[in-house]
N, C-alpha and C positions, 0 to 999 in steps of 0.2 A: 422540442424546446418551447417552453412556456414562461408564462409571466404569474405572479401570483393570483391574479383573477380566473387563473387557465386559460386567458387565450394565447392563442399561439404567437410566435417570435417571429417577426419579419426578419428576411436577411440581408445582407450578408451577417452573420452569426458568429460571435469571438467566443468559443468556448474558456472555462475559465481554467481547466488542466494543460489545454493545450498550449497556454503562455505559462503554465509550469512547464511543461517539455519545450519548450523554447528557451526558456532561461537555464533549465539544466544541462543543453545541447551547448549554449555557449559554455557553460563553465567545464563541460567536462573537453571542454574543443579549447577552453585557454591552458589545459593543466596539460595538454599534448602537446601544443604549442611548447609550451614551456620545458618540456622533456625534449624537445627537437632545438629549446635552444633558440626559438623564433620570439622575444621575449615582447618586443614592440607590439607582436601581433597579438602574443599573451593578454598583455596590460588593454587592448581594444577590445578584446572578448570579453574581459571582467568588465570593461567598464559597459559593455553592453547589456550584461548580464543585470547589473547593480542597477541603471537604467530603466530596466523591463521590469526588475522588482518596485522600483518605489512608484511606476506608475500603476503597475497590476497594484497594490494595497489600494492607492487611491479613488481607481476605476472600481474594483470589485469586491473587498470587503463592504459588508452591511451590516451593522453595529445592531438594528430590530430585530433578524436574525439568529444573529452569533456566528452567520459562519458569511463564509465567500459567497456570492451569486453564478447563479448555474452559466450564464453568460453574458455576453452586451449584445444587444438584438441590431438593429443595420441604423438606428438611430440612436446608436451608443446608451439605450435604456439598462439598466441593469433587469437581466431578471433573477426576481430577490425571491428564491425558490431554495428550498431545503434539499442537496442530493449530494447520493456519494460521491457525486465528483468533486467536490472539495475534498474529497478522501483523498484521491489522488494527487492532490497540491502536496501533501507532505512527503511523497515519496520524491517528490521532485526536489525538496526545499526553497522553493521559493516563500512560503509562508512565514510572516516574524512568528517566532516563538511563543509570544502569551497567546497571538490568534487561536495560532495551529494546538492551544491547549484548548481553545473552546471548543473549535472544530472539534477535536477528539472528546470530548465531552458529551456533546450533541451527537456526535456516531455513538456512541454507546448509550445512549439511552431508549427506552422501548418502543419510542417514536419511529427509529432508523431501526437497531436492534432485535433482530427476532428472537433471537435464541440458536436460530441456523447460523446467523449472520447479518451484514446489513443490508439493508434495502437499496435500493438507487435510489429510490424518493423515500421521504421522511413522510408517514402517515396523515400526517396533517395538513398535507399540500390539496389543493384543487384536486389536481387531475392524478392523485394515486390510486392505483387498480394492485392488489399483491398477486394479480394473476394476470397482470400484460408483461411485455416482454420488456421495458423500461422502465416502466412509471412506477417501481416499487416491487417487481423481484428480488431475488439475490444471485450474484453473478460471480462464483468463485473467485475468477480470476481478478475479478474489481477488488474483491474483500483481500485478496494475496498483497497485492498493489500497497492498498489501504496499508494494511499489516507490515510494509516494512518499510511506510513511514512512520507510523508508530512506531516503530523501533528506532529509526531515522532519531526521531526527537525526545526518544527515553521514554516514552510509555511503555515499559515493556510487560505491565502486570496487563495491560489492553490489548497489547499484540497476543499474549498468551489466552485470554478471554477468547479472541478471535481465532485462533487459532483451534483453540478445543471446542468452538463451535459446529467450524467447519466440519473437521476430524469426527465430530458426533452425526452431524449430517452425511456422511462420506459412507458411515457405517449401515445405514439404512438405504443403499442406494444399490443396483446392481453390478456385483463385481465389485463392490465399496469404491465406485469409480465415481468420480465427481461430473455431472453434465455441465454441459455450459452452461445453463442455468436453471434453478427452482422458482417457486410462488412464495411472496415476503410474510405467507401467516405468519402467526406469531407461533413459538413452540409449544405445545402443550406434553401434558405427560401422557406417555404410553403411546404416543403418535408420532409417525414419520414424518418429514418433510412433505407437502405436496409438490408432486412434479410440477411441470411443465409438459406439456405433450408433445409437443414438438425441439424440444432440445438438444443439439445435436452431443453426441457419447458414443464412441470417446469424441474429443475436442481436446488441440492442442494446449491452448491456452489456460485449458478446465485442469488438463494432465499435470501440468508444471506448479499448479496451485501447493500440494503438501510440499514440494522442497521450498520453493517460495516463503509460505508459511514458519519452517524449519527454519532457516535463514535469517527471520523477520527475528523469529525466540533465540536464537543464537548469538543475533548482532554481529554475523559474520562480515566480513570486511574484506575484499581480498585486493591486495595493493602490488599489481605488477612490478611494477616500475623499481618499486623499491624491495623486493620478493619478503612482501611482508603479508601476513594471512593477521589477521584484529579479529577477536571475538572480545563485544563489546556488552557488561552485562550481559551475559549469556542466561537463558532461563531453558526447561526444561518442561512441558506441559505435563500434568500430574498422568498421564497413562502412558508417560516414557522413561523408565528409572535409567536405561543406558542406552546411549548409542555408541555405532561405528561408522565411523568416516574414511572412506580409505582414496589414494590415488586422490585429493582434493588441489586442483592445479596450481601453483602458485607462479605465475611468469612460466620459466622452464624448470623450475624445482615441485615437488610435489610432498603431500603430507600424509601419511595418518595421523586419525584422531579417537580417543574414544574419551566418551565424556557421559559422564555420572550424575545423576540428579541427587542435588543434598537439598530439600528443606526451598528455600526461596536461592539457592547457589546451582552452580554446575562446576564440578572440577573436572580441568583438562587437562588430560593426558598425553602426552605426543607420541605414537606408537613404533611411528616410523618415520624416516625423510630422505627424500630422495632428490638431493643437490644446496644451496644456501637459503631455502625457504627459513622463515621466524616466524615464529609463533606469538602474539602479546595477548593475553587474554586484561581485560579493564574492566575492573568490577565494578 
């Protein structure tokens, strides 16, 4: 953890995703609440929830920037540092909307942007190395994350970008198997990825990355409670004209699916179903 000058962050340390998974924690812990019927305790989670948002905007957006700062250092400093971790604010939804459009702006440019993927650090920082293990690799499982908040908030011509990034780096790797993580060069033609030498492969987190990704292009949705399955905008990366979905759990009912790449659409098919699952697909 650094400051923009690169020196390092005194702690204790407030990460800036980690009060997106805090504020995600409450709201998915008001909407159980709320299915249990415990509605008092509901309406204190939201309000927790709503709470922790309007202070995190005020604490940690940085308008010179364009995006969130990497954290508050032990003397509530922001450091106003360029990283994917603002990536991961969108999969939480704690970010307002025009933000989280800059945010996503700034990850996709070739600052962050390799061509693999994005970096943890934005090129332009102090202390970016595209060959340390933080400061400006790429870390599958970070960019999957990334990927379906971008979907999360309708970028989904971004998540698909990201997505055929990966998928291009996946194929130059052994076993087309994703490590934990690569070096953030930038992509050139006729060239692979550079490893990492020490990256552990397989890794869970790394494994889970392409259904991640799938998920993020599909705008899959899947709503127990109400056994309702949402594919939201659904896209289709250009080296997948069809898939198959089968056994896709929805509560205790289950689905098949197969679904078709048309042009910038996907149409969905329902194959099979097995118990009161729905299907809504939202173009």
């Amino acid at each position: 953890m650094f400051h923009a000058d690169g020196s390092l962050a005194t702690g204790p340390i407030a990460l800036c995703e980690v009060q997106g998974y805090v504020y995600l924690a409450y709201r998915v812990a008001a909407r159980l609440a709320a299915d249990r019927e415990e509605l008092r305790l509901s309406a204190g989670l939201t309000l927790k929830a709503e709470s922790l948002r309007r202070v995190f905007e005020q604490a940690f957006w940085d308008d010179a920037i364009g995006t969130y700062a990497l954290a508050l250092d032990g003397e509530k400093r922001p450091c106003a540092v360029r990283t994917s971790n603002a990536g991961q604010l969108l999969f939480t939804g704690i970010a307002a909307p025009e933000r989280a459009a800059r945010v996503v702006g700034g990850l996709l440019d070739p600052d962050f942007f390799t061509g693999w993927g994005i970096r943890t650090v934005n090129r332009r920082e102090r202390r970016y190395n595209p060959a340390s293990y933080h400061n400006g690799s790429v870390w599958p499982h970070d960019n999957a994350i990334i990927a379906l908040g971008l979907a999360r908030y309708g970028h989904c011509s971004e998540a698909l970008t990201l997505t055929t990034a990966l998928f291009d780096a996946a194929a130059h790797m052994h076993l087309r198997r994703l490590p934990e993580l690569f070096c953030g060069f930038e992509r050139q033609r006729d060239k692979a990825p550079t490893l990492y030498p020490v990256a552990c492969a397989p890794q869970a987190w790394a494994a889970v990355t392409p259904y991640a990704l799938i998920q993020a292009c599909l705008g899959l949705e899947v709503h127990c409670g109400s056994a309702k399955l949402g594919l939201r905008k659904p896209r289709l990366p250009h080296f997948i004209d069809w898939m198959t979905v089968k056994r896709l759990t929805v509560g205790t009912a289950s689905v098949d699916l197969m679904l078709r790449r048309h042009d910038s659409s996907v149409a969905v098919s329902l194959l099979a179903r097995n118990g009161a699952a729905e299907v809504e697909v939202m173009l």
